[in-house]
N, C-alpha and C positions, 0 to 999 in steps of 0.2 A: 563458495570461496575456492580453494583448491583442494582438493581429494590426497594430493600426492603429500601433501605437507602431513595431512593424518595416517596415511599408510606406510609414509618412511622408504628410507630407502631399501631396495630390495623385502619389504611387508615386515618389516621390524618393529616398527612404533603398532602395527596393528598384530603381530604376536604378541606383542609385549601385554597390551591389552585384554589380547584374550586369555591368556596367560593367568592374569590377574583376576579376572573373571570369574576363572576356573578355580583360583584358591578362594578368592572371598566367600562367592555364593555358591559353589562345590557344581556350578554348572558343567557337564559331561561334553567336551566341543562346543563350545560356545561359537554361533557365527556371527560375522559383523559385517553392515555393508555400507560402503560408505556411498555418497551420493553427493553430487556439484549442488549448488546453490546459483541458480541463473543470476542472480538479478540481486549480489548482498548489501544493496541500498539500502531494498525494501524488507530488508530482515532488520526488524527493532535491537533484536540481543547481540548483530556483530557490529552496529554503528555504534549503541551505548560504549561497546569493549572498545572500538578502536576512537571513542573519546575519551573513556580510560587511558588507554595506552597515551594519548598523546597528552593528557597531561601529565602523567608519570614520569614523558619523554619530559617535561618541561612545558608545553606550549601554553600560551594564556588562553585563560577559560574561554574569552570570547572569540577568537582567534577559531577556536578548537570547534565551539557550539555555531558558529555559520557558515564555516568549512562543510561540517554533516550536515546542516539543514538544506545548504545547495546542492551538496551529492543528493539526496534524497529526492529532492523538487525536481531535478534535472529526470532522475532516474522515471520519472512519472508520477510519481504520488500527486493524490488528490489534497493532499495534508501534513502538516508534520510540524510536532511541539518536541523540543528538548528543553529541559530542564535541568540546569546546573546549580549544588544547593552543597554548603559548609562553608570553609572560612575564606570568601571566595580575595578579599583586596585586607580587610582590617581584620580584629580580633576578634570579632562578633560577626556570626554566622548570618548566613541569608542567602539568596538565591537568586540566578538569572532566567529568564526564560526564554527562547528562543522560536518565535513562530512563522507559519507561511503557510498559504492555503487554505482551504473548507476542512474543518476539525469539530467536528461535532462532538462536545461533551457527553450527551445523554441521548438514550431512546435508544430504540432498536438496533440503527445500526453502527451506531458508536461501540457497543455490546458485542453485535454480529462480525462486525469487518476489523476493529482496530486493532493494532497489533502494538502491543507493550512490554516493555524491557525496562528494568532497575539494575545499574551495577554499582557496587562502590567501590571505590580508590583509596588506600593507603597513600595521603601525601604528608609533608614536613609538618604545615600546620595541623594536619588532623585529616581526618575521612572526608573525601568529597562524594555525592552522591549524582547518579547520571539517571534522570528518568527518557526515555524516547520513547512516544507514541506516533507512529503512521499510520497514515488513512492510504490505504493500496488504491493502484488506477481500478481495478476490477470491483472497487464498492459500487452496489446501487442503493441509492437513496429510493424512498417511496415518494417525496416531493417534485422529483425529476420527471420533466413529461419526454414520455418518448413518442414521436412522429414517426409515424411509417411511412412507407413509401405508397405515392396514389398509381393506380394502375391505368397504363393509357390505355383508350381505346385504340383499336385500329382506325384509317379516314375514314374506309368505307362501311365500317356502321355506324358512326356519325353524321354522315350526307345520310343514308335512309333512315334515321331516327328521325333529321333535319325534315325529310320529306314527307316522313307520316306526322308530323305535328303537324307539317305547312296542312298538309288534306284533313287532317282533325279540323284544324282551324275553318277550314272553307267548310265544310260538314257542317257545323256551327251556325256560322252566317247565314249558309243555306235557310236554317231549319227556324232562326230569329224572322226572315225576311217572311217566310211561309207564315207564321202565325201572326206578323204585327200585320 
């Protein structure tokens, strides 16, 4: 996301920080460092938040839930479920689910590669809940056949491969014509 928005102006919001740091757990300097996020598509915990925020802003849930499923698809992912769950139209709870792409439930690399986020929301009717799982561009499935590249030969030791079969071959005949 942005770094500047956590560091404040002139490193105020991150004394503040450290500050607090230093009272709660009596840490002596505590240091902090903050770091950009390339790509906060593909981070599960800030698409849940800012589907949070935007229904808090007011926006309808479905409105809200394929707005982030296309940021996300766009962004490269192999995959991506959100799931919107509380009172979402009537008085009785239930849930929406929003999918696109290859999203492996189970096995190895559902485990190894996905990445998951739950946030929930204070709204008018009650608590809404945000779940979002991405499948990242950089998963590898074990299913996937990867090809390599074949290696050319140069011409010219192809015509003299070409050439020693052609003389294997007449060798050959030679040696039929000789015995029959």
């Amino acid at each position: 996301m942005r770094p500047g928005v956590v560091i404040g102006r002139g490193g105020e919001s991150i004394r503040q920080l450290a500050k607090t740091l230093e009272e709660k757990f009596g840490l002596p300097n505590p240091q902090i460092s903050v770091a950009e996020i390339e790509v906060p598509e593909l981070n599960a915990y800030i698409v849940a938040s800012r589907i949070a925020a935007a229904l808090r802003r007011g926006v309808h849930f479905r409105r809200a839930g394929f707005w982030a499923l296309n940021r996300i698809m766009e962004a490269g992912a192999l995959g991506a479920e959100i799931i919107i769950s509380g009172k979402l139209r009537t008085e009785r709870a239930r849930y929406e689910k929003f999918r696109a792409g290859y999203l492996p439930k189970s096995g190895e690399p559902a485990m190894k590669y996905m990445r998951k986020a739950e946030v929930h929301v204070q709204l008018k009717p009650g608590i809404f809940g945000v779940k979002v799982r991405i499948m990242p561009p950089d998963a590898e499935f074990p299913d996937k056949i990867k090809i390599l590249e074949t290696i050319k030969k140069a011409p010219s030791e192809t015509t003299e491969t070409a050439e020693t079969v052609e003389a294997k071959a007449e060798e050959t005949e030679e040696k039929r014509e000789a015995e029959g």
